[in-house]
C-alpha beads as a LAMMPS data file, in Angstrom:
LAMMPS data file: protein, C-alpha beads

295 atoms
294 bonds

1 atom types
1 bond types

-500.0 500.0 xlo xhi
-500.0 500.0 ylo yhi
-500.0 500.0 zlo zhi

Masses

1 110.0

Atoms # bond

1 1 1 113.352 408.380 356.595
2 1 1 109.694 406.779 358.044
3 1 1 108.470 403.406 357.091
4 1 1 106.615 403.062 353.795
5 1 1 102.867 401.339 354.390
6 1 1 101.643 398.959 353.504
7 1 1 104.602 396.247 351.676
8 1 1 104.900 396.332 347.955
9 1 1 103.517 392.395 348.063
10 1 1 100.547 393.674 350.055
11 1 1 99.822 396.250 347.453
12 1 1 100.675 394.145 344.169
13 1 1 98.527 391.914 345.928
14 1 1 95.859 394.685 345.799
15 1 1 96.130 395.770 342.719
16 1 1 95.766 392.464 341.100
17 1 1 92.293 391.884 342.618
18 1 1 91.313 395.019 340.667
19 1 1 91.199 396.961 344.010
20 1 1 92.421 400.376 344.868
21 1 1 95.127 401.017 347.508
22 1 1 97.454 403.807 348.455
23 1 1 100.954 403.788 349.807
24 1 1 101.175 406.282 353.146
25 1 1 103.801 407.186 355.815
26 1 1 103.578 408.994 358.857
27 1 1 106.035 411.690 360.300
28 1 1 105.849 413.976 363.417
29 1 1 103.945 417.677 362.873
30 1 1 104.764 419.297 365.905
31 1 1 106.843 422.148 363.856
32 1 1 104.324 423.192 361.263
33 1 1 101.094 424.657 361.162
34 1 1 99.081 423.747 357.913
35 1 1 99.873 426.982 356.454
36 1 1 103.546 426.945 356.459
37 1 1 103.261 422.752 355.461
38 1 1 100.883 423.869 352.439
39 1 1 103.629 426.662 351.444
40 1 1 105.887 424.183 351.274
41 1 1 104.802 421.431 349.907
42 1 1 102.166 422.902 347.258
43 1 1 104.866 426.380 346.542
44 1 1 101.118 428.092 345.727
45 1 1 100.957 425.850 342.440
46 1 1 97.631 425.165 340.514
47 1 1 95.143 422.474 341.438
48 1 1 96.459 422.150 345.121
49 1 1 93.885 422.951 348.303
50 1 1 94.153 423.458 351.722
51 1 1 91.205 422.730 354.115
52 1 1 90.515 423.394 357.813
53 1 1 88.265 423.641 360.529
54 1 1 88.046 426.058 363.540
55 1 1 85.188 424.764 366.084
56 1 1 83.020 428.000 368.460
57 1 1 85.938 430.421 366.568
58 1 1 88.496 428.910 369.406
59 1 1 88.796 425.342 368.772
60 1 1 91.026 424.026 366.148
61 1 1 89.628 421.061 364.018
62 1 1 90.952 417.940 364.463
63 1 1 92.450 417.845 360.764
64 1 1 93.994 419.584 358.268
65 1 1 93.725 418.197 355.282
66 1 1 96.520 419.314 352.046
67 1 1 96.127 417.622 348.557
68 1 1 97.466 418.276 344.966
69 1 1 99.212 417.217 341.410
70 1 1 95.488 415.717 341.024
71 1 1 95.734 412.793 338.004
72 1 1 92.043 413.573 337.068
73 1 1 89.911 416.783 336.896
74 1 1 86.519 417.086 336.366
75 1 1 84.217 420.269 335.796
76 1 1 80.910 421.060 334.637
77 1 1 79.613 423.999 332.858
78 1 1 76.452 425.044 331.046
79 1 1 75.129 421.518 331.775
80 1 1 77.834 419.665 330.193
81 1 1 81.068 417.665 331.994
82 1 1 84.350 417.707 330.909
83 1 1 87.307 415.605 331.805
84 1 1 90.884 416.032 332.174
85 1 1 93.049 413.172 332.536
86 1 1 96.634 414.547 333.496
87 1 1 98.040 411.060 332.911
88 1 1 96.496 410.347 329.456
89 1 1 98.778 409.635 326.276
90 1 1 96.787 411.002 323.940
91 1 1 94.860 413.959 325.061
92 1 1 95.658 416.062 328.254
93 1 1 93.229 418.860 327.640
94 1 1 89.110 418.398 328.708
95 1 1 87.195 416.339 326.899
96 1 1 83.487 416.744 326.645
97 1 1 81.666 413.557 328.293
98 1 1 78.241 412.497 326.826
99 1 1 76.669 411.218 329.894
100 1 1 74.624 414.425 331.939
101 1 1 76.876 416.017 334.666
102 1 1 76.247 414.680 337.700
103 1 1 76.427 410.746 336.444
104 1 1 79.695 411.557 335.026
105 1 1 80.660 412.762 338.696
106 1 1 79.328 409.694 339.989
107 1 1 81.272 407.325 337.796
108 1 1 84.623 408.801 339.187
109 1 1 83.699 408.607 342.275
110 1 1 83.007 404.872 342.162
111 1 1 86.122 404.122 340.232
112 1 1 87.646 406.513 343.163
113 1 1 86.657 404.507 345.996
114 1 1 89.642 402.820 348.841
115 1 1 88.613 400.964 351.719
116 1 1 91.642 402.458 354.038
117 1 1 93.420 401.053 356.360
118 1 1 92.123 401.233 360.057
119 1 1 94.644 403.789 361.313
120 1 1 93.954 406.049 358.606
121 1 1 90.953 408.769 358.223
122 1 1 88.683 408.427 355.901
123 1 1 90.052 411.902 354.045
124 1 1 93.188 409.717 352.933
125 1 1 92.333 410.114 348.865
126 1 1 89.375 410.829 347.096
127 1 1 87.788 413.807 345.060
128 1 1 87.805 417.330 346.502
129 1 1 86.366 420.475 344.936
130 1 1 83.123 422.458 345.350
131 1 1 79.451 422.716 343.432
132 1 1 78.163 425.486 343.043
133 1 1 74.615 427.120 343.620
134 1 1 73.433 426.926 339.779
135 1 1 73.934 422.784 340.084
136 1 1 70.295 422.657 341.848
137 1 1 69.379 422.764 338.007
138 1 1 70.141 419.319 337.405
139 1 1 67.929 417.692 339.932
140 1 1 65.306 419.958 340.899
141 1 1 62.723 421.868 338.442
142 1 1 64.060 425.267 339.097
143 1 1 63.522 428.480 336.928
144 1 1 66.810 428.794 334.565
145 1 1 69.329 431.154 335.952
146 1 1 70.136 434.299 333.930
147 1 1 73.647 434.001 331.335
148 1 1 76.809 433.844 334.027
149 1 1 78.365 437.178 334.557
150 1 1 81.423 435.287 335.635
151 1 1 82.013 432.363 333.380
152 1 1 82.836 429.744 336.059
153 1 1 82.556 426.271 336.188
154 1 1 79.075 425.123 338.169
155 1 1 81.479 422.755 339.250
156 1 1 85.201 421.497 340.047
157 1 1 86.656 418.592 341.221
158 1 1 90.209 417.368 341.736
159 1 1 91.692 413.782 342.499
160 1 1 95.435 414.208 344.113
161 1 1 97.700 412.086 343.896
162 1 1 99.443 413.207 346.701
163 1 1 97.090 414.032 350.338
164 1 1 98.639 415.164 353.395
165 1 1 96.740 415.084 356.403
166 1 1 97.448 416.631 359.730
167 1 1 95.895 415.371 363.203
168 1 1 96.020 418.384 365.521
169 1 1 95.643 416.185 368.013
170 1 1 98.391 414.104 367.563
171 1 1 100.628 416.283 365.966
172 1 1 101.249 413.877 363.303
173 1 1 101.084 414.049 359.445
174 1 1 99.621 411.192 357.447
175 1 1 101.046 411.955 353.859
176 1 1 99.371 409.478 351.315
177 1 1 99.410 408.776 347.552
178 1 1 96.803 406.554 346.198
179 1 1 97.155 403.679 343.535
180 1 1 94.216 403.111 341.207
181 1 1 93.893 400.065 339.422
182 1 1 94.386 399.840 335.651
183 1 1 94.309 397.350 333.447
184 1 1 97.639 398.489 331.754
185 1 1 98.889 400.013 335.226
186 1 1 102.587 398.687 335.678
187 1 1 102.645 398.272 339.684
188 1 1 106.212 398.162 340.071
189 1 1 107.164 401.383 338.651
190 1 1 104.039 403.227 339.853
191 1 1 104.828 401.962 343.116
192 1 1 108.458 403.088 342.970
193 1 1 106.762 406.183 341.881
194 1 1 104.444 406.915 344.893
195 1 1 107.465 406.022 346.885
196 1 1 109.425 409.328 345.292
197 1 1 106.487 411.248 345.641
198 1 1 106.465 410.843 349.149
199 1 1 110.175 411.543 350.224
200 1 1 109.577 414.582 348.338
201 1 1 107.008 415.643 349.911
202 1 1 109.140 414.742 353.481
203 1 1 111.846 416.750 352.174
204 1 1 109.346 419.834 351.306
205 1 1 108.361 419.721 354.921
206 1 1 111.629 419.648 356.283
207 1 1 113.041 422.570 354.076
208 1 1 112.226 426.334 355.067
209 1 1 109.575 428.406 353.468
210 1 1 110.606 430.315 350.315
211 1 1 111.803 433.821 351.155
212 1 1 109.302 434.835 348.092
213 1 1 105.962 433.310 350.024
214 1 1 106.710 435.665 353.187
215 1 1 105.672 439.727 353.980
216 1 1 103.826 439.587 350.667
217 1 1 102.474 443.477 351.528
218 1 1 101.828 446.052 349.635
219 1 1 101.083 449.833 350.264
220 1 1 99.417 450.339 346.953
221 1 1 95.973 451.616 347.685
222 1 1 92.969 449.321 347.084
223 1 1 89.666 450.182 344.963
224 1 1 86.333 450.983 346.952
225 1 1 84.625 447.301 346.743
226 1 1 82.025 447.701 344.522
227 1 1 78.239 445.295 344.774
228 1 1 76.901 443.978 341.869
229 1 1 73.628 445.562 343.322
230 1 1 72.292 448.580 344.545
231 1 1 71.220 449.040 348.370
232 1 1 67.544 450.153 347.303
233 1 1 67.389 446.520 345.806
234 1 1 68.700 444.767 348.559
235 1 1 66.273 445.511 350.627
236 1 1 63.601 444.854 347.980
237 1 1 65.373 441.665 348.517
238 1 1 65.159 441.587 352.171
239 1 1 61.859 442.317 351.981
240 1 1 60.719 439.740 349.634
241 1 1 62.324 436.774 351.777
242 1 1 60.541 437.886 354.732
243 1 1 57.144 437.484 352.972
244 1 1 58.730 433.176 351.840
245 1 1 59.041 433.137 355.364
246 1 1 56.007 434.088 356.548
247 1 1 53.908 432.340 354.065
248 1 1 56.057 428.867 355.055
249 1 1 57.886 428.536 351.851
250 1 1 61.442 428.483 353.338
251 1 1 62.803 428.842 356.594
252 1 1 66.508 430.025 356.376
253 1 1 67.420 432.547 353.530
254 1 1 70.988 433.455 352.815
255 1 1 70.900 436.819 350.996
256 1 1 74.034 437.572 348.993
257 1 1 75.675 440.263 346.734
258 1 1 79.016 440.226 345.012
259 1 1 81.547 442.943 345.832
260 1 1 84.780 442.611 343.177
261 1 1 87.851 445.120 343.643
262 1 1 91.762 444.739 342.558
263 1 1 93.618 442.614 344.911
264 1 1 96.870 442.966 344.030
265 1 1 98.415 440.728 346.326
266 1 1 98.600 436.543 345.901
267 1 1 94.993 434.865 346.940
268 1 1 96.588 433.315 349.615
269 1 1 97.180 435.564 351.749
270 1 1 93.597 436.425 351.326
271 1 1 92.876 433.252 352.794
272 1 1 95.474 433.740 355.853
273 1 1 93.817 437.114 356.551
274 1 1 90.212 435.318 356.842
275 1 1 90.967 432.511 358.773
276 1 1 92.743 435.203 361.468
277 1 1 89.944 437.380 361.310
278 1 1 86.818 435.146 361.048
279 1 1 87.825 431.572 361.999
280 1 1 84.947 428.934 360.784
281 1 1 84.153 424.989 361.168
282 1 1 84.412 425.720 357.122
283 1 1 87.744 427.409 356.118
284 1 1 88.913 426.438 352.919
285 1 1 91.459 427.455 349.945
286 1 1 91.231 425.992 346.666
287 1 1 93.527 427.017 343.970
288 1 1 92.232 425.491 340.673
289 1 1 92.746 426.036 337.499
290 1 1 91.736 429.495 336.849
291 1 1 89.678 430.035 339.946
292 1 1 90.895 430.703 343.577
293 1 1 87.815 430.633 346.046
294 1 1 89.039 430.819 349.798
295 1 1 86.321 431.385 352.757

Bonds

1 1 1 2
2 1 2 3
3 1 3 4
4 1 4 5
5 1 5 6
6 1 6 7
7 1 7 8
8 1 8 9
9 1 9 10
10 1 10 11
11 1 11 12
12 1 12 13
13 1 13 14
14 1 14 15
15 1 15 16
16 1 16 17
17 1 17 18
18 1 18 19
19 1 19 20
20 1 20 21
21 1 21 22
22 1 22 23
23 1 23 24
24 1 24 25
25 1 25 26
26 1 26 27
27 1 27 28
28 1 28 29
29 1 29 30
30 1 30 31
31 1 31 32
32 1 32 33
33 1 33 34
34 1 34 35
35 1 35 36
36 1 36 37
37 1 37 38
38 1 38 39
39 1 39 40
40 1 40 41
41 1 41 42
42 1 42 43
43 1 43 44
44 1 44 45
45 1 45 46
46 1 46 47
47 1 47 48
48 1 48 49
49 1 49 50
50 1 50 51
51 1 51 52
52 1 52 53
53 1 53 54
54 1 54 55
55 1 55 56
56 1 56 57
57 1 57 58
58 1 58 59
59 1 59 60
60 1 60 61
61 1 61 62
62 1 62 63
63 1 63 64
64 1 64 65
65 1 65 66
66 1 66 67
67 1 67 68
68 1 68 69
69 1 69 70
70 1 70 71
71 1 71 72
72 1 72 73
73 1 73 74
74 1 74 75
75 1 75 76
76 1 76 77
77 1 77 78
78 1 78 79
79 1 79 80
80 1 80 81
81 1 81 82
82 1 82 83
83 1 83 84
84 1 84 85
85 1 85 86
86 1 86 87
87 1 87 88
88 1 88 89
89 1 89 90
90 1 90 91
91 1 91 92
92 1 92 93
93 1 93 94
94 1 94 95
95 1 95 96
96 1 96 97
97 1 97 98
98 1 98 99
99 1 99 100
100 1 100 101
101 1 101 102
102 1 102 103
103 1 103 104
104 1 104 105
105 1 105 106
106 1 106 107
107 1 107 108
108 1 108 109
109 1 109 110
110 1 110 111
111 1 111 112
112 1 112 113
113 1 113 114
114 1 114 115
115 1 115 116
116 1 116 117
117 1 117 118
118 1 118 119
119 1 119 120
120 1 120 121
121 1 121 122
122 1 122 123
123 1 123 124
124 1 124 125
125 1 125 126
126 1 126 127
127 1 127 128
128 1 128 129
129 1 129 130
130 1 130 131
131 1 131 132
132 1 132 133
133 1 133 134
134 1 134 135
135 1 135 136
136 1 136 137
137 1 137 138
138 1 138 139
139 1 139 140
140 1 140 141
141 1 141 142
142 1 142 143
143 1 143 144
144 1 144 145
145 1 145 146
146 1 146 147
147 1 147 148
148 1 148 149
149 1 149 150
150 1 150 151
151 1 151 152
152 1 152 153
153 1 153 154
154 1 154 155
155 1 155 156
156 1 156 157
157 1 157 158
158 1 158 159
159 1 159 160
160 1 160 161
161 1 161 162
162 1 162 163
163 1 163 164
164 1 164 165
165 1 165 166
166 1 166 167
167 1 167 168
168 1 168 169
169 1 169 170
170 1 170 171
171 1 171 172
172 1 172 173
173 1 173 174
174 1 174 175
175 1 175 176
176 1 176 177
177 1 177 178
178 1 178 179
179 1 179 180
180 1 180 181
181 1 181 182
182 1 182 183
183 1 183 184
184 1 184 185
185 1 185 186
186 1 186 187
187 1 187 188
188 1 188 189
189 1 189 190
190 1 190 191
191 1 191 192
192 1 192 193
193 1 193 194
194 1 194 195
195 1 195 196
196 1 196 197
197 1 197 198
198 1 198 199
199 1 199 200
200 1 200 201
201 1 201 202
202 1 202 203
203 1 203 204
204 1 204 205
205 1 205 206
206 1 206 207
207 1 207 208
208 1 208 209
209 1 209 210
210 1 210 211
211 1 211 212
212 1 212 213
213 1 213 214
214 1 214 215
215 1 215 216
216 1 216 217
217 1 217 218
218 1 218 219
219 1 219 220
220 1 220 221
221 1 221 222
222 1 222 223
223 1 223 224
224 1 224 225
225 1 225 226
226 1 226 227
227 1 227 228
228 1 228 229
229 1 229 230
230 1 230 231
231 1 231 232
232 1 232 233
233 1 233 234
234 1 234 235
235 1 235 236
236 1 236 237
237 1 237 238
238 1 238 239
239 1 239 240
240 1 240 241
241 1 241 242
242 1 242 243
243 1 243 244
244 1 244 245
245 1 245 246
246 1 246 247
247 1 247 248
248 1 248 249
249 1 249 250
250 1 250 251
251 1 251 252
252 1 252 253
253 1 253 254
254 1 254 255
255 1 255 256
256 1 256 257
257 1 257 258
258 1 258 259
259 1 259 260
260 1 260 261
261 1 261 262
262 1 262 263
263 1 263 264
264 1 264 265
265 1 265 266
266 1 266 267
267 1 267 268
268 1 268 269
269 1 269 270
270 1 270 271
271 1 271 272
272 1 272 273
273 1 273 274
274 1 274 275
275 1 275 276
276 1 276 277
277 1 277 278
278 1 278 279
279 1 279 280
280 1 280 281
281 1 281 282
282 1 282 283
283 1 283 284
284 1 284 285
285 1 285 286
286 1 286 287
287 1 287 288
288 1 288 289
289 1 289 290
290 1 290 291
291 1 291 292
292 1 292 293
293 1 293 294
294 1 294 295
């Protein structure tokens, strides 16, 4: 078993300056690529992520990053943001916040903040989720969208409690669990607690993949994709962004429709097929809540 960093005096030291910290270990990588580490260690289970990067389509990113069993979610919908704390005594379901969306983002994220040790990156804990197009509402005086067709959240964010972090260059894994100061925190057992959390996660990596993750194929027939528009409007589309460009109002346009069909296999392997086929500084899988979005 790897050292534990840094010493439980160092961290209790920490904690009681009302400072964040994490406890981390480092292990060898060599065997695993962050596919069959994230099959492992997050067995496809909700509010986990995988990210990547793949640099010209040839060159791997330097890291992978894998987080999940997040102690705080945060979403926003219709305007309004809504809390989950996982850890919370009385009420583990999302609770409404009063302040407007993105302030309530903001407070986390201060509360969230580590300064890490020098041999760590700076991806070591934190939030991690997505906001969406519709957010540009909040800040900028923008015409109000049309009602969702998809009832998303304009927003999701996770904070793990366990990261693992994977230098391709080193072929070494940085697996981390922070330690947020509370007033009522007991750092003994929480550290004790990080401490199991990690030689779990060890003992994920070091296990084989389950049987059920692999060949997940199928030879039932998929649906036609269909677009949520038709191609006469596209190009009425096409057309209109060429006249914003040549009267100076923008100068890049990113025209999109949405194309839904059954998929009848799990969304991961979605995500395997696109980072084989179209390999991006930007590859990403996020499994939250009721939402999988993989590019």
């Amino acid at each position: 078993m790897p050292d534990f960093f840094p010493t439980f005096k160092k961290i209790e030291s920490k904690i009681k300056k009302k400072k964040n910290t994490l406890v981390y270990t480092k292990i060898k990588s060599d065997l695993d690529t962050p596919v069959s580490a994230y099959l492992k260690i997050c067995k496809q289970q909700k509010n986990s992520f995988l990210l990547e990067s793949v640099q010209d389509g040839s060159f791997r990113g330097r890291y992978s990053i894998i987080g999940m069993k997040p102690d705080i979610i945060w979403k926003c919908q219709n305007n309004k943001a809504y809390i989950k704390n996982i850890h919370s005594t009385k009420n583990k379901n999302f609770v409404c916040q009063k302040e407007p969306p993105l302030i309530s983002l903001s407070k986390i994220i201060k509360k969230s903040q580590i300064k890490f040790p020098d041999d760590l990156p700076p991806m070591s804990a934190g939030l991690i989720g997505y906001l969406g197009y519709e957010t540009i509402e909040m800040y900028e005086n923008i015409p109000k969208r049309k009602s969702s067709v998809l009832i998303l959240p304009d927003g999701f964010f996770i904070r793990p409690t366990i990261m693992a972090i994977f230098d391709n260059i080193k072929n070494e894994g940085i697996l981390a669990s922070p330690l947020w100061y509370s007033e009522n925190s007991k750092i003994s057992s929480s550290y004790k607690i990080k401490l199991s959390s990690l030689k779990k996660i060890i003992s994920d990596i070091n296990s084989q993949i389950n049987p059920k993750f692999k060949n997940n194929l199928t030879n039932k027939p998929f649906k036609k994709p269909r677009s949520n528009i038709n191609k006469k409007l596209f190009f009425t589309m096409v057309k209109k962004a060429k006249e914003y460009i040549f009267s100076g109002d923008v100068f890049q346009v990113v025209l999109s429709q949405r194309f839904n069909t059954n998929y009848l296999l799990p969304a991961f392997e979605l995500y395997r097929s696109l980072r084989s086929l179209n390999p991006s500084p930007f590859l990403f899988y996020l499994n939250f809540e009721n939402l999988k979005n993989s590019s």
